[in-house]
N, C-alpha and C positions, 0 to 999 in steps of 0.2 A: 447507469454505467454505459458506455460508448465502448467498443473492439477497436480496437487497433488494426492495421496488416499487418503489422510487424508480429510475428509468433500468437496471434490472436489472445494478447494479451487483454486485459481487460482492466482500464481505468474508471476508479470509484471514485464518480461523480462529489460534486461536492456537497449537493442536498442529503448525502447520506454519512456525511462527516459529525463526527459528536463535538470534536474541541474547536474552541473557533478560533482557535490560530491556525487551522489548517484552511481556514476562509484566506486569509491574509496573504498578497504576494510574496517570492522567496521561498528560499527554504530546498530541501532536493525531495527529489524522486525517489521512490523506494519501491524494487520492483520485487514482488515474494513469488516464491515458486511452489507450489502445493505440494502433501505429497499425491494426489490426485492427477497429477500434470499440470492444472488450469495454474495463471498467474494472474497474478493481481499487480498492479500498478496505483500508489497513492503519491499525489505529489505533493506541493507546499507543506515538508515535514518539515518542521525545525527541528525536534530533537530526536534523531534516528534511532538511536539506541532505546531510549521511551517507547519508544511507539513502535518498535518487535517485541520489546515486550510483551506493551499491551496487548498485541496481536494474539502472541502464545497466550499467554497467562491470565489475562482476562476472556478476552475472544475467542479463546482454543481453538486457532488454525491449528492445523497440521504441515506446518513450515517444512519445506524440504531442503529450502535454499534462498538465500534473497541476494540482490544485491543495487547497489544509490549509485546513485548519478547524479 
């Protein structure tokens, strides 16, 4: 994962990604907000709605807020 300066956000690398359309260019950014405070940043999403999900529901973050770009 690499920080940001921006809100010390934190982008998840991509050797830590499981689908491999998130290898592939395109796609947006999706920035989650914990309810811990920390953010997370994943980009090359194709399908945004999918992959909050998976986040909650599989991965049980504790989402506070997200929002794409």
């Amino acid at each position: 994962m690499r920080t940001s300066n921006y809100n010390n956000t934190l982008y998840v690398a991509d050797k830590y990604r499981t689908n491999p359309l998130s290898l592939d260019p395109g796609g947006s950014t999706v920035y989650i907000k914990l309810e811990d405070g920390r953010e997370l940043a994943y980009d090359k999403i194709k399908n945004v709605s999918a992959y909050i999900y998976f986040l909650k529901e599989k991965k049980k973050l504790k989402i506070a807020s997200y929002r794409i770009n």
